[in-house]
C-alpha positions, -999 to +999 in steps of 0.1 A: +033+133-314+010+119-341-026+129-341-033+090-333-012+091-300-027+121-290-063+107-295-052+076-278-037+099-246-069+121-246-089+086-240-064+072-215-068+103-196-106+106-205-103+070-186-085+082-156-102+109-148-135+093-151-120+064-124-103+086-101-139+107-097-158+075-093-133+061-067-119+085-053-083+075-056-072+109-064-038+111-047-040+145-028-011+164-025-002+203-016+003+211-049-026+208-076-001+196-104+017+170-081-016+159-074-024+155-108+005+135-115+004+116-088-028+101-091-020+095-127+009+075-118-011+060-094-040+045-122-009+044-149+011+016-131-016+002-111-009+005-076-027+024-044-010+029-014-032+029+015-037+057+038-050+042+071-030+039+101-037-001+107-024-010+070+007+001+084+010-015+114+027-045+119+006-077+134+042-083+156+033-121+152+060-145+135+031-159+117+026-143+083+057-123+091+071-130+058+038-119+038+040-090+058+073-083+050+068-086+010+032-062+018+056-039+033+085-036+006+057-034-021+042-001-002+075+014+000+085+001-033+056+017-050+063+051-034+093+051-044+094+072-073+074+098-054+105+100-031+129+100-053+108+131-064+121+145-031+154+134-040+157+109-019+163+069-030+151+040-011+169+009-006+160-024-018+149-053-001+170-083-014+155-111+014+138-114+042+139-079+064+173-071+044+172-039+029+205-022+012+211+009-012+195+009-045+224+001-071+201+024-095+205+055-067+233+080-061+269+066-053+269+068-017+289+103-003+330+100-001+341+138+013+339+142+052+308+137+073+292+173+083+272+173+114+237+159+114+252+129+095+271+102+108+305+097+106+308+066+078+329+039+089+316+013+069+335-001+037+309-007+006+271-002+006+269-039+018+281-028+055+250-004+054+224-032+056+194-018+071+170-044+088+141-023+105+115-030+079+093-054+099+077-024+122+059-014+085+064+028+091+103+027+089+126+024+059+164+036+050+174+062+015+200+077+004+197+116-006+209+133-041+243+137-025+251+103-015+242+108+022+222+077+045+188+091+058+157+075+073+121+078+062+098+070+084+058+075+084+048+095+118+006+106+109-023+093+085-057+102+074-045+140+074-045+136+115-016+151+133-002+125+154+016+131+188+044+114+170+043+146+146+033+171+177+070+160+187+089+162+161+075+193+154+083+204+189+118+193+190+125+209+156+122+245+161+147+273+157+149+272+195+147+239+204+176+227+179+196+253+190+197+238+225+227+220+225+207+197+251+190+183+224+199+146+218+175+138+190+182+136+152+172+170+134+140+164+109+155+169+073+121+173+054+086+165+062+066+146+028+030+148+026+011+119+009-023+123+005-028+123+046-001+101+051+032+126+066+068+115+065+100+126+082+131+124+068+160+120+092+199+114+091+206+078+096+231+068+128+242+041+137+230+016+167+248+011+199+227-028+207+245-057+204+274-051+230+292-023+244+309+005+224+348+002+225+354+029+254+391+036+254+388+060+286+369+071+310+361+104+300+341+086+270+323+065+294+310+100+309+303+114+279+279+090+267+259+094+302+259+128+304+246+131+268+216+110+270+207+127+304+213+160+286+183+144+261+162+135+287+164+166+304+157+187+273+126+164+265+110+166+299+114+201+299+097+201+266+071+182+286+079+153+264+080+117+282+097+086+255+079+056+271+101+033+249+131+041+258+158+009+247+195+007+234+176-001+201+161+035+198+196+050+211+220+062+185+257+074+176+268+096+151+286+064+132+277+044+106+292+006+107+282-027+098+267-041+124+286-075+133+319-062+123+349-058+151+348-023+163+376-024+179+387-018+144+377+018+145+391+051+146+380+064+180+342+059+172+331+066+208+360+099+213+341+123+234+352+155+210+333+142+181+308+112+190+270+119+194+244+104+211+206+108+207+172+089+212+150+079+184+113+067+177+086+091+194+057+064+187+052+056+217+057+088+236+035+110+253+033+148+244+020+176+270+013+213+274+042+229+284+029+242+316+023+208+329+041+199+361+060+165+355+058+153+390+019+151+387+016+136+359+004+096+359-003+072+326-007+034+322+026+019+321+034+007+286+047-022+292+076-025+262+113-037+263+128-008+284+099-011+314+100-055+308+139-052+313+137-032+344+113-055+359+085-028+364+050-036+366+021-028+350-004-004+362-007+032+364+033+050+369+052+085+361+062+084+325+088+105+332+103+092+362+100+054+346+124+072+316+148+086+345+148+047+358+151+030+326+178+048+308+199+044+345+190+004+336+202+008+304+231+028+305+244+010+338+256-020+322+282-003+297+290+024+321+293+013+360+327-003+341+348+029+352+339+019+391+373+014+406+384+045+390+353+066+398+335+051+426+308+074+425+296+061+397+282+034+414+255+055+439+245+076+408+228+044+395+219+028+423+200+060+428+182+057+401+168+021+398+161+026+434+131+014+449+128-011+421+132+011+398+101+034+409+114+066+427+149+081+409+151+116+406+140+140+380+161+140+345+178+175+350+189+165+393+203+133+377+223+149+350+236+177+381+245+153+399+263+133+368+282+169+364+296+173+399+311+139+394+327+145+364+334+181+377+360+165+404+378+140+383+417+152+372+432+147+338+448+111+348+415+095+360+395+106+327+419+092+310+425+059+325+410+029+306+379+013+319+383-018+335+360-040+312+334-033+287+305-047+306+287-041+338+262-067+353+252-077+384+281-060+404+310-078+385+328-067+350+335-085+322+350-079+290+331-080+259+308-118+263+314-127+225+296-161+232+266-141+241+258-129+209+273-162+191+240-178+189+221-144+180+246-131+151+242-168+136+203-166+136+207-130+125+228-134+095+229-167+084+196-180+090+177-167+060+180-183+027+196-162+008+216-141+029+246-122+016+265-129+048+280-161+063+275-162+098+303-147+124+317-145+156+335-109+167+369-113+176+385-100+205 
């Protein structure tokens, strides 16, 4: 380096410095030199990422949405650097909330699946299209070795959230070697000058429509997994409040609007997984607390909406018992005329209007002595449809989603897909 350029760098960083002190835009990071570098790269390329909680927080109103959107991918766009630091690669937004692998990043991973990550049944990097940008905090990478994770911001302002009390709760030694435990394993925690990350695997949803359920066994497997979560998080004196089919995952990675019933056993009890995301909302208590005491004000998102409960002051953890039953009710009460006992076990738990089921753990016993009494023949039987609602089965209601898939994919200019209807 010529004595020139080195004059010229000794006045750029004079520069710098001088700002940073004046401003107070250093970037503050565990390590001195990170920090350094940081906030270099920081005044260097002229961006500042901001570090308070309501930046990042999405106004949930369709006006503006699309500013917000392009305020959003710029924040994640301008960290990303910093994670691929970590090693890990954000995707890139192409249009709208459209996200897909960075086609700079790693090749995504071809060798077999080991367990946290998901089992890929996807085609090309297109069938990982990931859409759940518009809640600001959330956005999809892919690690060094090719493999789909999530990032997603959980604290600010160097405050630790309940969000992070949680995760750090679920993640110990202990608690992950509970085979109870239905939640995705924390992969690395980032630290951004106050702002903390989690990195998790990335799994795939079970939302529009039912998974393909080929027996009855697999029916009861899903059930008895997601109690097994509940069970391990009330114990943990942890209650979800949000608890939908949207923050419910399996250990599978597909396109979303493709036929499933192109898959490989997705949903075979001996290697699927089940497990409940997004702790935002959830509440976080001292492990001596006794659950059946314990009263909140009902937030009133999808999961309590759908079960037609009312606002007002309610049992966090009994409204999760209720809920889930909702939930899982319409893909499972399917298996009916070959286990009618499946029946009572939900109607015991939306009881009462949904507002008196029993406790997580007596649920999931009584889920077991069921399954406990069923022969080889009647786990494997096929189920009788793929939906449940309002005392009748019906197989898959393609037209349903028709309308939904349409908005979904084709109604953006731009979009990479054509709209499409799933086949039977």
């Amino acid at each position: 380096m010529s004595l020139r350029n080195v004059f010229l760098l000794m006045i750029a960083m004079h520069s710098w410095a001088i700002r940073c002190l004046t401003s107070s835009r250093l970037v503050l990071l565990p390590s001195i030199w990170r920090t350094i570098y940081w906030s270099f790269h920081s005044w260097w390329h002229r961006y500042w990422v901001p570090t308070d909680w309501k930046s990042w927080t999405s106004k949930g109103q369709l006006k503006g949405l699309q500013e917000e959107l392009a305020a959003t991918a710029k924040r994640w766009s301008d960290l990303a650097p910093f994670f691929a630091s970590h090693n890990y690669y954000l995707y890139e937004r192409t249009i709208g909330h459209r996200t897909y692998p960075s086609s700079t990043g790693p090749t995504r991973f071809q060798g077999v699946a080991e367990p946290p990550f998901a089992r890929p049944k996807f085609k090309n990097d297109e069938d990982l299209e990931f859409t759940d940008i518009q809640g600001c905090r959330v956005w999809a990478a892919r690690d060094g070795a090719g493999r789909e994770v999530v990032i997603k911001l959980v604290a600010a302002q160097w405050e630790e959230s309940d969000e992070l009390k949680i995760y750090r709760r679920i993640n110990t030694a202990e608690a992950r070697a509970d085979p109870r435990n239905r939640t995705l394993p924390v992969l690395d925690y980032i630290h951004y000058n106050g702002l903390v990350f989690v990195v998790t695997p990335r799994w795939g949803p079970i939302m529009v429509g039912a998974p393909p359920f080929t027996k009855v066994e697999q029916v009861l497997s899903m059930v008895e997994q997601y109690f097994e979560g509940l069970a391990f998080l009330h114990e943990h004196r942890i209650a979800h409040r949000d608890i939908t089919s949207g923050n419910m995952v399996m250990n599978v990675l597909y396109y979303l609007y493709r036929n499933r019933d192109t898959f490989e056993d997705p949903t075979e009890s001996s290697t699927v997984r089940y497990a409940f995301i997004d702790f935002e909302a959830s509440a976080i208590l001292p492990l001596e607390t006794d659950i059946e005491k314990v009263e909140m004000t009902r937030d009133m998102r999808t999961g309590a909406r759908n079960a037609r409960l009312k606002r007002g002051e309610s049992n966090p953890f009994k409204d999760d018992v209720a809920i889930l039953g909702n939930i899982l009710q319409r893909w499972n009460r399917v298996i009916e005329d070959v286990v009618p006992e499946i029946g009572p076990f939900f109607d015991n738990l939306v009881k009462d209007g949904c507002t008196n089921p029993p406790t997580a753990a007596v649920a999931l016993k009584n889920l077991q002595d069921i399954k406990s009494r069923l022969n080889h023949d009647q786990l494997n039987k096929p189920p009788s449809g793929r939906i449940w609602d309002k005392g009748k089965v019906e197989p898959y209601p393609y037209e349903r989603y028709q309308v939904y898939e349409m908005l979904w994919l084709g109604g953006h200019t731009g979009s990479k897909r054509k709209p499409v209807l799933i086949q039977p």
